[in-house]
N, C-alpha and C positions, 0 to 999 in steps of 0.2 A: 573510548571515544570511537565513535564507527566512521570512517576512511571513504566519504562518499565517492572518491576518485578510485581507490581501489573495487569498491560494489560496482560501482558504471562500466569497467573495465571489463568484470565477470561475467555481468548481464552483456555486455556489448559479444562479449565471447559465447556467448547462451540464445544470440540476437535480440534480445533485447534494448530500448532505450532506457535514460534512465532520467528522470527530473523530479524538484523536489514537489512539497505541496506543506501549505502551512497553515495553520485551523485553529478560531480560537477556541477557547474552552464553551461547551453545549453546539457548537457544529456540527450539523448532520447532513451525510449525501445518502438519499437514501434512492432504493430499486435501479440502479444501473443495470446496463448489458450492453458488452461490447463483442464485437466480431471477432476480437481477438485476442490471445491469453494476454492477463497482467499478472506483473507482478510487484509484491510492495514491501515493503519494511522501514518500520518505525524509528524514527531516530532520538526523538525524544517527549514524552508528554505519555499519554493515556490515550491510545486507540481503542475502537471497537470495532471489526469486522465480522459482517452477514454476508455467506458463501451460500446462496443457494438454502437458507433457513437455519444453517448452522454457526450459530454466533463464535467470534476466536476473539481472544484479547491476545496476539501477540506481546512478547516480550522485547525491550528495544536491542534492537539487532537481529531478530524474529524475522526471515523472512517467510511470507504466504504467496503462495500461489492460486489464481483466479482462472481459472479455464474460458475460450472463449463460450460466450453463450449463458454464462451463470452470470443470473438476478444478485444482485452486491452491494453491501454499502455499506459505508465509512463515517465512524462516532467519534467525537472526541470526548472521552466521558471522562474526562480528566479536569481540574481545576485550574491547569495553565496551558498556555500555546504549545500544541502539538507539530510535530515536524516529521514526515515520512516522505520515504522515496515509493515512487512508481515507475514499474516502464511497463512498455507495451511491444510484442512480437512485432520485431519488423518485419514485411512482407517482402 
């Protein structure tokens, strides 16, 4: 079971934020770009992440790192509610 109070702590120590996000199954965000690094990992379900053209299937507890500037987006190609964490470099 992944410990989203213990990840928030990490990230918070890494500067990081950390909040969840919840997707139903065929959910797609696709082409993002943000000014500033993310990062994210799955907690339960079937992600898809596109880095910049390079597609990842994290594993849950998988964290990925998104650089600020990199094109991104986020699939739930799973058959049930998917659950991942994100946070974003605080400035």
């Amino acid at each position: 079971m992944i410990d989203r109070d213990a990840i928030a702590r990490e990230w918070a120590s890494r500067g990081f934020s950390c909040d969840e996000w919840v997707d139903p199954p065929g959910q797609r965000w696709e082409d993002f770009v943000h000014s500033t690094d993310e990062v994210v990992l799955v907690v339960e379900g079937n992600m898809e992440f596109e880095i910049d053209g390079k597609v990842l299937r994290p594993k849950i507890g998988e964290e990925l790192f998104i650089p600020a500037g990199a094109r991104h987006s986020a699939r739930n190609v799973g058959t049930t509610v998917a659950r991942w964490l994100y946070g974003y470099r605080r400035r």
